[in-house]
N, CA, C and O atoms as CSV, one atom per row, in Angstrom:
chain,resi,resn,atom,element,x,y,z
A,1,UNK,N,N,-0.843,3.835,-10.592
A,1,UNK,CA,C,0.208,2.947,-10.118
A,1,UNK,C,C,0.914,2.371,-11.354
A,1,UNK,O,O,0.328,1.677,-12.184
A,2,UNK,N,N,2.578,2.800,-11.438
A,2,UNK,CA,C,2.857,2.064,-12.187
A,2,UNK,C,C,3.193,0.516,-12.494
A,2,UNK,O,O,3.770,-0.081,-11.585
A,3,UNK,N,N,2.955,-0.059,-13.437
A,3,UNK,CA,C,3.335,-1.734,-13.807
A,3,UNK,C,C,3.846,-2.195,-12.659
A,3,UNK,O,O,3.156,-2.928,-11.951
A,4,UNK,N,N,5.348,-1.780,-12.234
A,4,UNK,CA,C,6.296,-2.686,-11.370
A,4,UNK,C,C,5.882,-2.232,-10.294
A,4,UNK,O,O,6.629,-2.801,-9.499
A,5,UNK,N,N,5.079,-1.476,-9.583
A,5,UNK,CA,C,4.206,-1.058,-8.362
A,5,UNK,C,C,3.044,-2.191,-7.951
A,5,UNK,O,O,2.642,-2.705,-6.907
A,6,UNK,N,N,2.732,-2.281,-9.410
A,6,UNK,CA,C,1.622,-2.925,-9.809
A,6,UNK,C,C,1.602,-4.616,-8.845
A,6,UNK,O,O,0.986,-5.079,-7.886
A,7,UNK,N,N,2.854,-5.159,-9.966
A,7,UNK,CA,C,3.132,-6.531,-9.444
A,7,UNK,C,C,3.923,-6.575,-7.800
A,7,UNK,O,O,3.934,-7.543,-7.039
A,8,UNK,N,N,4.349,-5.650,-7.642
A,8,UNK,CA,C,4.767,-5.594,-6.262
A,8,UNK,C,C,3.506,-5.911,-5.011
A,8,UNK,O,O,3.539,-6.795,-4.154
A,9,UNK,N,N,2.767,-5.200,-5.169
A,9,UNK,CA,C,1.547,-5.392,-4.611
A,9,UNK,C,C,0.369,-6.211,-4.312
A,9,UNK,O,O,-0.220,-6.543,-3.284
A,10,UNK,N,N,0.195,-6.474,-5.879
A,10,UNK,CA,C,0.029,-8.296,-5.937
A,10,UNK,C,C,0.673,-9.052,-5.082
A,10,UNK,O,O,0.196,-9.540,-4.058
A,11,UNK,N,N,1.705,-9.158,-5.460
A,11,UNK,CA,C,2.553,-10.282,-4.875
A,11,UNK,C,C,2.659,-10.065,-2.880
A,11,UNK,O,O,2.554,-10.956,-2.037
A,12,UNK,N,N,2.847,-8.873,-2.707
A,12,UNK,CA,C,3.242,-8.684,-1.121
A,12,UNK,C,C,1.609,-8.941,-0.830
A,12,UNK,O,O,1.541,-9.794,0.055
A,13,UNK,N,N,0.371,-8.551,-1.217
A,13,UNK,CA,C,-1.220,-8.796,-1.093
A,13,UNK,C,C,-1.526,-10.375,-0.924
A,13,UNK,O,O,-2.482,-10.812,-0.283
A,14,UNK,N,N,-0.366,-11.328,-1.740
A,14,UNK,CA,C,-0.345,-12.471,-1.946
A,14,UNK,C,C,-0.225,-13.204,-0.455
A,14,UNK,O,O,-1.102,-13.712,0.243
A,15,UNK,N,N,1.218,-13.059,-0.240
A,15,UNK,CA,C,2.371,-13.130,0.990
A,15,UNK,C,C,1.425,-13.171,2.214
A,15,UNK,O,O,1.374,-14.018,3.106
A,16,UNK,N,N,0.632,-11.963,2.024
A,16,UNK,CA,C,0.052,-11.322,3.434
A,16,UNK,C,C,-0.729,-12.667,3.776
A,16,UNK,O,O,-0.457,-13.470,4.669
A,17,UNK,N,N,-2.093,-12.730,2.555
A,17,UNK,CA,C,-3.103,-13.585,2.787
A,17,UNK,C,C,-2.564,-14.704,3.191
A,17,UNK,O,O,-3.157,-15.135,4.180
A,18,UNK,N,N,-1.454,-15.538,2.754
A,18,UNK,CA,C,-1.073,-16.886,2.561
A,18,UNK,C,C,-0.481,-16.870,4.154
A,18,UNK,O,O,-0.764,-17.789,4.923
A,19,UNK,N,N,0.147,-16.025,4.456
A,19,UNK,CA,C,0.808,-15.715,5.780
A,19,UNK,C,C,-0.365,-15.708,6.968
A,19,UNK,O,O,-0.181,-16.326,8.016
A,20,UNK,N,N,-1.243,-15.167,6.784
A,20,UNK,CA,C,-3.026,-14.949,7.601
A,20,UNK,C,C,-3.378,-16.181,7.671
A,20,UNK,O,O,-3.471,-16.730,8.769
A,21,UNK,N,N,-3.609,-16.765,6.635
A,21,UNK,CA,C,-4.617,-18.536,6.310
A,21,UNK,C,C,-3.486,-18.715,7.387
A,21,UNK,O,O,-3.853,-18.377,8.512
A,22,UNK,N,N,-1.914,-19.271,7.275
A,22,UNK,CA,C,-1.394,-20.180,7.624
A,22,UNK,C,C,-1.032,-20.249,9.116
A,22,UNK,O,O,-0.710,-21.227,9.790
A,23,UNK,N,N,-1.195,-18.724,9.517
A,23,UNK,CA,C,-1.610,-19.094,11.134
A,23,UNK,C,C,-2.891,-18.650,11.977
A,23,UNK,O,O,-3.059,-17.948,12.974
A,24,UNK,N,N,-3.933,-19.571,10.903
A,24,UNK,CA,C,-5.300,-19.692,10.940
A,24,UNK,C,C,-6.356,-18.803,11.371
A,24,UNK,O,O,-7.455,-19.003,11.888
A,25,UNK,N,N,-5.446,-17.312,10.863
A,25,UNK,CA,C,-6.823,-16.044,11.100
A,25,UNK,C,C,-7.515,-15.496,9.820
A,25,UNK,O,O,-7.281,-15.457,8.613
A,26,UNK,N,N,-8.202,-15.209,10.433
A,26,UNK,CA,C,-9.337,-13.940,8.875
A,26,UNK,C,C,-8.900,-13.025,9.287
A,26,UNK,O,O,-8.467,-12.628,10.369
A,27,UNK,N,N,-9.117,-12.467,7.751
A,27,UNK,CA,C,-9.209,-11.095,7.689
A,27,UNK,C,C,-9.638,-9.825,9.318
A,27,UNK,O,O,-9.119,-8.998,10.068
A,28,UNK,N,N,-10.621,-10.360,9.086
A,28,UNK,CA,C,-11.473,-10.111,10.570
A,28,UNK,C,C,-10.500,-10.019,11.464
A,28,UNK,O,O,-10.207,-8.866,11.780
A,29,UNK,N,N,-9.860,-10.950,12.011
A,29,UNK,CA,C,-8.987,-10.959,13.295
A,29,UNK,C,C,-7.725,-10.105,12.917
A,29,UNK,O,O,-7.492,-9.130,13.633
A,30,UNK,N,N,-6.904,-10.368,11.884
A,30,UNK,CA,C,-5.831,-9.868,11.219
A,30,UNK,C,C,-5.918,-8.051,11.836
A,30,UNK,O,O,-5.227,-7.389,12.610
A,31,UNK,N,N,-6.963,-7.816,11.130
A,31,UNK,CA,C,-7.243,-6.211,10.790
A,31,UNK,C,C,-7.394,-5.694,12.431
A,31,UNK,O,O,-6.722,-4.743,12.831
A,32,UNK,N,N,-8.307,-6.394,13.291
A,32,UNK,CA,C,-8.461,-6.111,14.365
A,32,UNK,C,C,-7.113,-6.079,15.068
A,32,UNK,O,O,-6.795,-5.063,15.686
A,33,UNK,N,N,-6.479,-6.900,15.024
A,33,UNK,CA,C,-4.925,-6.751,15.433
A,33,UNK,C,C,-4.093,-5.442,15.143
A,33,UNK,O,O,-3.410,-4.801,15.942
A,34,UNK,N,N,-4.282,-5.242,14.019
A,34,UNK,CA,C,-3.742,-4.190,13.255
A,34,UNK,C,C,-4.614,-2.747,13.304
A,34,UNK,O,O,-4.188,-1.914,12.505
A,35,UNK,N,N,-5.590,-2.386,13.992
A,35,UNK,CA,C,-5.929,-1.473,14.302
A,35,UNK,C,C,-6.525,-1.005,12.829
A,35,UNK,O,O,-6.635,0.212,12.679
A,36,UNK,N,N,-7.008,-2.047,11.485
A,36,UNK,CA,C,-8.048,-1.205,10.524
A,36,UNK,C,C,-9.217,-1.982,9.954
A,36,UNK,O,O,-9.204,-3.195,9.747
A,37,UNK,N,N,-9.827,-1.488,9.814
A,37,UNK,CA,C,-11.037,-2.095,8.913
A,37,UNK,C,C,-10.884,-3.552,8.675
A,37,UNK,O,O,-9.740,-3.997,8.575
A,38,UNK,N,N,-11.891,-4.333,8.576
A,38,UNK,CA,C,-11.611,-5.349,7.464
A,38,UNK,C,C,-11.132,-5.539,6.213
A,38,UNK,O,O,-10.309,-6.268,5.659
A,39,UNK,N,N,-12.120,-4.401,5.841
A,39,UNK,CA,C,-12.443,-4.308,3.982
A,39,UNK,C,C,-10.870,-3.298,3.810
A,39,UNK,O,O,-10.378,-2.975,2.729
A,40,UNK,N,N,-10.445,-3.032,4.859
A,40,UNK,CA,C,-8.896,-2.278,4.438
A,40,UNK,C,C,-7.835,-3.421,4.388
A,40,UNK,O,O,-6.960,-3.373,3.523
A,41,UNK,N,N,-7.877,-4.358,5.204
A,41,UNK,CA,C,-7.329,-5.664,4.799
A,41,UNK,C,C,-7.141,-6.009,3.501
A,41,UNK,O,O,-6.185,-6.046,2.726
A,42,UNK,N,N,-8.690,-6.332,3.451
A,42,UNK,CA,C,-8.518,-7.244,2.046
A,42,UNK,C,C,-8.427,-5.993,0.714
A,42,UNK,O,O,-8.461,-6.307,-0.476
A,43,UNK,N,N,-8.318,-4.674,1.177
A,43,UNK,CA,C,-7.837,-3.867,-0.162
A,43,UNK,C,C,-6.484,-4.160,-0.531
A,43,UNK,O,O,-5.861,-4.205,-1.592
A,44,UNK,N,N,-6.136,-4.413,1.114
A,44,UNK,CA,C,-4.337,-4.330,0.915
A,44,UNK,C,C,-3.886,-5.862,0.023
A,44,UNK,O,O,-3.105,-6.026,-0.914
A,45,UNK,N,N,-4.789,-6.874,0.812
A,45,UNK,CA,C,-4.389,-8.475,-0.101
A,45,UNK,C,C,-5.009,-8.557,-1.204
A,45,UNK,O,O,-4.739,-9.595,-1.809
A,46,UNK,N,N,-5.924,-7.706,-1.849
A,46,UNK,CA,C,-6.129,-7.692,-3.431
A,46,UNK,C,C,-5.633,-7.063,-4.025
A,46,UNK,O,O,-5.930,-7.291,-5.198
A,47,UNK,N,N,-4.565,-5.851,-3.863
A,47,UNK,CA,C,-3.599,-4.733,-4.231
A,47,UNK,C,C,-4.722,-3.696,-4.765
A,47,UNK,O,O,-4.569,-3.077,-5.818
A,48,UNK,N,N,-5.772,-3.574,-4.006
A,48,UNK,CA,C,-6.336,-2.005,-4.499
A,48,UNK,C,C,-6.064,-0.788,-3.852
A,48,UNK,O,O,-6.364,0.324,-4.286
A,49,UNK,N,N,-5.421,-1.069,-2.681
A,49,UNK,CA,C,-4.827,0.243,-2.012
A,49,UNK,C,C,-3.321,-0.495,-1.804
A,49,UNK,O,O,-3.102,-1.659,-2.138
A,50,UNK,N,N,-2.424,0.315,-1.250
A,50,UNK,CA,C,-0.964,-0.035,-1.007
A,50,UNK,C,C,-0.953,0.074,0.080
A,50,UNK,O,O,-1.549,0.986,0.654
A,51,UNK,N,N,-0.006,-1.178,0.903
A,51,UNK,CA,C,0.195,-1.408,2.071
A,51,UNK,C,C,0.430,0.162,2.567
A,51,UNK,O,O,0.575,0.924,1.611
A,52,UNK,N,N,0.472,0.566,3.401
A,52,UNK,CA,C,1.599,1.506,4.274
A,52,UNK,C,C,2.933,0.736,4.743
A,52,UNK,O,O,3.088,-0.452,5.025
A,53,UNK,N,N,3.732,1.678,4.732
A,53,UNK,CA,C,5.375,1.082,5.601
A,53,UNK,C,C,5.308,0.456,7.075
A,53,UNK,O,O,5.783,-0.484,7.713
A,54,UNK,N,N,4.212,1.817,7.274
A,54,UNK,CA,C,3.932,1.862,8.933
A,54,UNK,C,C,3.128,0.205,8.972
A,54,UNK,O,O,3.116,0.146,10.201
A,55,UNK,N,N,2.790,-0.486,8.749
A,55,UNK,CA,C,2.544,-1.477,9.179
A,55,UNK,C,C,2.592,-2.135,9.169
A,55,UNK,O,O,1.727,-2.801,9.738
A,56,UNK,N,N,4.129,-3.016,8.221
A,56,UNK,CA,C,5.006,-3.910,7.769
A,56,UNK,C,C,5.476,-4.355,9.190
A,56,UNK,O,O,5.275,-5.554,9.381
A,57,UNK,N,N,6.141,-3.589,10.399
A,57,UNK,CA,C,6.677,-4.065,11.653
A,57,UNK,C,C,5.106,-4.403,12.508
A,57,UNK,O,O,5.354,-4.651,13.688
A,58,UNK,N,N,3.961,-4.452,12.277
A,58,UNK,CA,C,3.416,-5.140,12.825
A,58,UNK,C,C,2.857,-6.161,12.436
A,58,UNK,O,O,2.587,-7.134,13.139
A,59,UNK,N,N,2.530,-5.963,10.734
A,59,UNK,CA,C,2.421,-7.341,10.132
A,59,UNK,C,C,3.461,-8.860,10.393
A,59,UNK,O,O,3.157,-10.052,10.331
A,60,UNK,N,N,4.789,-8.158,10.705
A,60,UNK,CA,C,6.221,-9.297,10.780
A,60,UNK,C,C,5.761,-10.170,12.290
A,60,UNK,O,O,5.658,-11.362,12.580
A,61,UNK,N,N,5.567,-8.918,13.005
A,61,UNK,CA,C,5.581,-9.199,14.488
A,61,UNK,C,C,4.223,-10.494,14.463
A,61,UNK,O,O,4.327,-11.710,14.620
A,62,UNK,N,N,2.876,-9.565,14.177
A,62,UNK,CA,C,1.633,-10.415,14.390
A,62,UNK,C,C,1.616,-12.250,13.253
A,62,UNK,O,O,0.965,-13.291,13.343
A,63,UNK,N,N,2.440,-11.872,12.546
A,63,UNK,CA,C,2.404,-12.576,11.396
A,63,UNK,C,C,3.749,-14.269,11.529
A,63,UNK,O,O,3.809,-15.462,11.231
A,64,UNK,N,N,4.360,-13.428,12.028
A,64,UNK,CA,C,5.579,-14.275,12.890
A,64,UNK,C,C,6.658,-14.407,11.766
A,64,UNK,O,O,7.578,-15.219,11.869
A,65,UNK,N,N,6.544,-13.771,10.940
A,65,UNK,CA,C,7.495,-13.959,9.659
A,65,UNK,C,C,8.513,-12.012,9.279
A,65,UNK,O,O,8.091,-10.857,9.227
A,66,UNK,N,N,9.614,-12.509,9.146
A,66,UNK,CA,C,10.401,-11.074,8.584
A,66,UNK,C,C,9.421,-10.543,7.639
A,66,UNK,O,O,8.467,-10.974,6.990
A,67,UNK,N,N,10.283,-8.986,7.890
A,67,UNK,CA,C,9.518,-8.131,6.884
A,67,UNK,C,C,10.413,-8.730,5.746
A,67,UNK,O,O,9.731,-9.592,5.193
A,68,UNK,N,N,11.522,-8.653,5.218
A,68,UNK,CA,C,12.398,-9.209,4.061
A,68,UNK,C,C,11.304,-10.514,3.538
A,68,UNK,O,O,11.286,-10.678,2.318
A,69,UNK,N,N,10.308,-11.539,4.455
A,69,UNK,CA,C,9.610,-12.693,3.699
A,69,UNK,C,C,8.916,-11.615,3.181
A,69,UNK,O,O,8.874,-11.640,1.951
A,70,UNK,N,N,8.445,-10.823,3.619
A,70,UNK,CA,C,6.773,-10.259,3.657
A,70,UNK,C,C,7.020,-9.369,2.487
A,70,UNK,O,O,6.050,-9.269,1.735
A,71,UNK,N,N,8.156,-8.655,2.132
A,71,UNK,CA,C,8.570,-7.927,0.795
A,71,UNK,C,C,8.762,-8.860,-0.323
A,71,UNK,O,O,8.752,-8.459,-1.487
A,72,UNK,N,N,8.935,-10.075,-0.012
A,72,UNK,CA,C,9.661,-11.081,-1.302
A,72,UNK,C,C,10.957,-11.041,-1.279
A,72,UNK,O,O,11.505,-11.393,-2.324
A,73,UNK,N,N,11.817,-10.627,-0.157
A,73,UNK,CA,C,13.305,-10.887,-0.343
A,73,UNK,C,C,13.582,-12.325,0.039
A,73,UNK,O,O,13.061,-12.861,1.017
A,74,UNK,N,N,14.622,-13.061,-0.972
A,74,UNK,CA,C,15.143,-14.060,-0.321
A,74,UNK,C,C,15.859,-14.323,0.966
A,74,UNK,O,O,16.139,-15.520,1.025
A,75,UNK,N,N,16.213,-13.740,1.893
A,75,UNK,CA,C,16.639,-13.420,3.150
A,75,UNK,C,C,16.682,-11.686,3.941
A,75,UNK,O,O,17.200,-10.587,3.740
A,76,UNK,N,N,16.034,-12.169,4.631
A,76,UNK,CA,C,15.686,-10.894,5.864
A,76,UNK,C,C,16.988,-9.919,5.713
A,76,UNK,O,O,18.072,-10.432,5.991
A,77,UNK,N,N,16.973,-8.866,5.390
A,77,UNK,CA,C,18.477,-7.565,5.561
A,77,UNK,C,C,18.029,-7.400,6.601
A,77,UNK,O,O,18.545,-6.593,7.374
C-alpha cells in the first residue's frame, strides 16, 4: 500500500470507529449489520485491510452519516 493509500485508510478506519462509538455500537453489532466478521471490522478501523466500495452505501445508511463524511470530504457530492 502506497503512503497516500496509507493515510487514507487510517483516517476513513478513524471516521468509521468514531461514527460506531457515537451511535453507541461495537464492533460486534456494526459487523453483524454489515454481514462480516468482527475481527474484519476492526481490520478495516485499524487500516490493515481496505475498506471495500461495496460497503460504503451500507456503512452511510447503518451509520446515519454520508459517504462524502465517511471519505473525509467536506460536503457530500
Amino acid at each position: 500500500m502506497n503512503e497516500k493509500d496509507k493515510i487514507f485508510f487510517i483516517a476513513l478506519g478513524k471516521r468509521i470507529a468514531l461514527a460506531r462509538k457515537e451511535k453507541g455500537l461495537t464492533q460486534s453489532q456494526l459487523a453483524q449489520q454489515l454481514g462480516i466478521a468482527q475481527q474484519t471490522l476492526g481490520h478495516y478501523e485499524g487500516a490493515k485491510l481496505k475498506l471495500p466500495s461495496s460497503l460504503l452505501a451500507d456503512l452511510s445508511r447503518i451509520l446515519d452519516i454520508p459517504v462524502g463524511t465517511l471519505l473525509g470530504m467536506k460536503e457530500d457530492c
